[in-house]
Rosetta silent file (secondary structure, phi, psi, omega in degrees, C-alpha in Angstrom):
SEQUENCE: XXXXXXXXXXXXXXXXXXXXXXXXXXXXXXXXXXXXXXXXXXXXXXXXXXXXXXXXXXXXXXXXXXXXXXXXXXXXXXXXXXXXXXXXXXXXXXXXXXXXX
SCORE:     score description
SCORE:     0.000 S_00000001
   1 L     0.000  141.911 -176.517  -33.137  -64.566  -88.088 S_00000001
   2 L  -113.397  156.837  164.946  -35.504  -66.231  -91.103 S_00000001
   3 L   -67.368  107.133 -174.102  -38.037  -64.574  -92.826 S_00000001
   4 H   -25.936  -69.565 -174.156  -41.638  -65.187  -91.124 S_00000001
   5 H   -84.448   33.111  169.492  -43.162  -66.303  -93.837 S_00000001
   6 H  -127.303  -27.965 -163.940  -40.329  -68.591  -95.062 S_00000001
   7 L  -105.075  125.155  168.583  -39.185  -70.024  -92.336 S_00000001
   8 L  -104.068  124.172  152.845  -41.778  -72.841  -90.562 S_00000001
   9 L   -56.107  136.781 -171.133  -40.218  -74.400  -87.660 S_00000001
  10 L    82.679  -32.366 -150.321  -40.508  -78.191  -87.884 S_00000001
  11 L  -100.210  -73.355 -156.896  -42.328  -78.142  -91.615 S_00000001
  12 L  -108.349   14.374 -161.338  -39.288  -76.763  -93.506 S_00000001
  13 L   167.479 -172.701  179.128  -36.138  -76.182  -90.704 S_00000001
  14 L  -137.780  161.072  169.237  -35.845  -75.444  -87.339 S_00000001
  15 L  -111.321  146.976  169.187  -34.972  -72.048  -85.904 S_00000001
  16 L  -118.947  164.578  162.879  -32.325  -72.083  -83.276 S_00000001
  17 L   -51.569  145.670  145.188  -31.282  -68.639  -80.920 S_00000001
  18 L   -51.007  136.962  172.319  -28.708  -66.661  -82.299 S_00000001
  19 L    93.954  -42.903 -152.014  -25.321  -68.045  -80.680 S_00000001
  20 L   -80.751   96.799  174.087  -26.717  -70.924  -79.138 S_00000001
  21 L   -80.380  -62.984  160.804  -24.242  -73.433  -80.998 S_00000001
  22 H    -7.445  -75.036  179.292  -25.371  -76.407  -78.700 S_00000001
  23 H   -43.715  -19.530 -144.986  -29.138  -75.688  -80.059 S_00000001
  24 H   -99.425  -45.740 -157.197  -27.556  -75.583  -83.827 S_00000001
  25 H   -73.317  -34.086  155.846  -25.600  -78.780  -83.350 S_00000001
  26 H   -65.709  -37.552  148.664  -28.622  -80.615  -81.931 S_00000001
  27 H     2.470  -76.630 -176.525  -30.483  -79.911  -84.798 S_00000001
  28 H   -78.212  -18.259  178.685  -28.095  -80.721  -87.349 S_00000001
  29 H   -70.961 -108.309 -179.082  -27.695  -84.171  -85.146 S_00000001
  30 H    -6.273  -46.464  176.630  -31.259  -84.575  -85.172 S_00000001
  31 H   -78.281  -39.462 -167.625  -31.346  -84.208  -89.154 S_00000001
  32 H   -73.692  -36.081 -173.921  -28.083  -86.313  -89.881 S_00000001
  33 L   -73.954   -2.585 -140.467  -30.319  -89.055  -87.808 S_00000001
  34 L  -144.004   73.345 -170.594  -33.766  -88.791  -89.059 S_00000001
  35 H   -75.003   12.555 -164.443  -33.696  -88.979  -93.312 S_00000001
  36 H   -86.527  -38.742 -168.862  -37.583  -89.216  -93.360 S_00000001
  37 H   -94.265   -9.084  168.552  -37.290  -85.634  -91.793 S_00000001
  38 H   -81.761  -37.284 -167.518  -34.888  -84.207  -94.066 S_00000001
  39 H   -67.678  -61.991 -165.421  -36.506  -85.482  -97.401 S_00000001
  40 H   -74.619  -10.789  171.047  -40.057  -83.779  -95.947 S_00000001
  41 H  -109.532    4.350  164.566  -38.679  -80.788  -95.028 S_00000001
  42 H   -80.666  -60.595  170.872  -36.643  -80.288  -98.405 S_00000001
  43 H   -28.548  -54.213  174.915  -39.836  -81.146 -100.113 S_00000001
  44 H   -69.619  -28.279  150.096  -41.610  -77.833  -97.953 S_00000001
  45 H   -46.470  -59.781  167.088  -38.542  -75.912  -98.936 S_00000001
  46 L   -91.618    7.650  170.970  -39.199  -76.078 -102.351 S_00000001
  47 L   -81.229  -29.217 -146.780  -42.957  -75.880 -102.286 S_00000001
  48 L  -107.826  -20.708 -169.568  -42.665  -72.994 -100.142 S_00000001
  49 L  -101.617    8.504  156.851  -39.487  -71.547 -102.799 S_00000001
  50 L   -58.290  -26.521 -173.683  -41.931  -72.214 -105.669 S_00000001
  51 L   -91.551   -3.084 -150.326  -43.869  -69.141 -104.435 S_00000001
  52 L  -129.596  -19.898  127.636  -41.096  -66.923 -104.726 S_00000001
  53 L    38.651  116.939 -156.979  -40.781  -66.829 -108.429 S_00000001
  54 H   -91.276  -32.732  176.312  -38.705  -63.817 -109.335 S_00000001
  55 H   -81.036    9.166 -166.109  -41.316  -62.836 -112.180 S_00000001
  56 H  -118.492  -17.058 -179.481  -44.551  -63.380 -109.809 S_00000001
  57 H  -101.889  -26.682  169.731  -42.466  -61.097 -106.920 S_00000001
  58 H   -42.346  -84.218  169.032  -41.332  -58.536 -109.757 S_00000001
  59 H   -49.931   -7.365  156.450  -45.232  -58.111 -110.604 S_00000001
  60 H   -61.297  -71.026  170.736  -46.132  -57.967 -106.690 S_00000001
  61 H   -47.258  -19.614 -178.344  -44.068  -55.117 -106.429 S_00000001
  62 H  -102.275   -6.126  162.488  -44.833  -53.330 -109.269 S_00000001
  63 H   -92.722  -38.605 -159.938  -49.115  -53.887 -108.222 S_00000001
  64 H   -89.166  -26.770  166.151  -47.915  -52.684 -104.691 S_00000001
  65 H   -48.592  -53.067 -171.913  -45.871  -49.485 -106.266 S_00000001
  66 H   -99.528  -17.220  168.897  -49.218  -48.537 -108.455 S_00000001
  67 H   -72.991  -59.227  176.574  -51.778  -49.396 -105.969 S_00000001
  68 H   -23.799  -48.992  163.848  -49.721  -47.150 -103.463 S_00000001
  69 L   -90.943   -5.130  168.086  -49.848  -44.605 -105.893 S_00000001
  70 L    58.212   77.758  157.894  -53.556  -45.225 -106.659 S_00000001
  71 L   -69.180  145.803  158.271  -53.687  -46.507 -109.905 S_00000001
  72 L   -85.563  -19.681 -172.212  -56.902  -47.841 -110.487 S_00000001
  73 L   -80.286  -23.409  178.529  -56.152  -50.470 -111.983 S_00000001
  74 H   -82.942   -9.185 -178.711  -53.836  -51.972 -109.600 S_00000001
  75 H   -56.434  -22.500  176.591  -56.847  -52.349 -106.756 S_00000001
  76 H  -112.123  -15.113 -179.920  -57.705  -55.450 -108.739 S_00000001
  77 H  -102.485   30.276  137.671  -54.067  -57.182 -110.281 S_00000001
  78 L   -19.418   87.115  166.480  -52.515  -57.337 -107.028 S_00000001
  79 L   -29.309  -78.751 -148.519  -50.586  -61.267 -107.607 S_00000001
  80 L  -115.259  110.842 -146.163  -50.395  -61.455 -104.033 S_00000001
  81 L   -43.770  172.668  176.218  -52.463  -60.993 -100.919 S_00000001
  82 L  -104.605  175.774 -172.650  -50.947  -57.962  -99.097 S_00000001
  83 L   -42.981  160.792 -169.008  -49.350  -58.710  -95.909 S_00000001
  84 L  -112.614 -172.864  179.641  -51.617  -60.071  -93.287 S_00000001
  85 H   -93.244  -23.421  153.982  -51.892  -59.354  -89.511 S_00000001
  86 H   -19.016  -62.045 -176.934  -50.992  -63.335  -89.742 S_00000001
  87 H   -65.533  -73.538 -164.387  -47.772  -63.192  -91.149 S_00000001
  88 H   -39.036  -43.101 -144.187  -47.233  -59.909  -88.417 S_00000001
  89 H  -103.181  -36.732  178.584  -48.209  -62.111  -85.555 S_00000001
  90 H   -77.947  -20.813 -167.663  -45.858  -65.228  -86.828 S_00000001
  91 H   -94.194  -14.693 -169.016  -42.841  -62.585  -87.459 S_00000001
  92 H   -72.489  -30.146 -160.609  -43.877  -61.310  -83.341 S_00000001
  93 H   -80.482  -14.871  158.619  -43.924  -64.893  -82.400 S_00000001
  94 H   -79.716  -59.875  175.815  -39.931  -65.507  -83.718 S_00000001
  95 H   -17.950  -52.997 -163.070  -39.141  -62.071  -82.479 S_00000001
  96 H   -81.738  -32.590  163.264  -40.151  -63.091  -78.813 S_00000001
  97 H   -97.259   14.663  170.425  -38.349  -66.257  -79.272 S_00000001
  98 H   -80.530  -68.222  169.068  -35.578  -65.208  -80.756 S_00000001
  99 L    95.723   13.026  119.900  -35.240  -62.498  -77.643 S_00000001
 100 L   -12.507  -42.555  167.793  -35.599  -60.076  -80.617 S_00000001
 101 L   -60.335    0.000    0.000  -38.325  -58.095  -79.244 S_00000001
């Protein structure tokens, strides 16, 4: 299982089923053939691990900790939107395909 909002199918990886070694190994086939598609989806990989910043997720947590606790001050330095029903609807849509749900 990947993290919804890390994992893109296509852009940065592929998700396969749990198990399904056939599904893994076409994949990795698919990737050994196709270096146009590895180079662009390493490229989205770090664009997307650029975001992830250990001091910019430190300060998320520590605006979602004092907003929680209703700080006032944290209603406005929030770094990072808070989750969306987006992201929720992208982690339902691996879930279901997955056979997670």
């Amino acid at each position: 299982m990947t993290l919804p909002h890390l994992g893109h199918p296509g852009r940065n990886g592929y998700l396969v089923p749990p198990g399904d070694v056939r599904a893994l190994a076409d994949r990795v086939m698919e990737l050994l053939d196709d270096p146009a598609a590895r180079r662009r989806m390493g490229e989205a990989g770090r664009e997307i691990v650029t975001e992830h910043d250990i001091h910019r997720t430190l300060a998320t947590f520590e605006a979602l900790y004092l907003h929680a606790a209703g700080h006032p001050a944290a209603k406005t330095t929030l770094p990072l939107p808070l989750p969306t029903s987006a992201m929720e609807s992208e982690h339902d849509e691996y879930a279901a395909r997955s056979g997670r749900r």
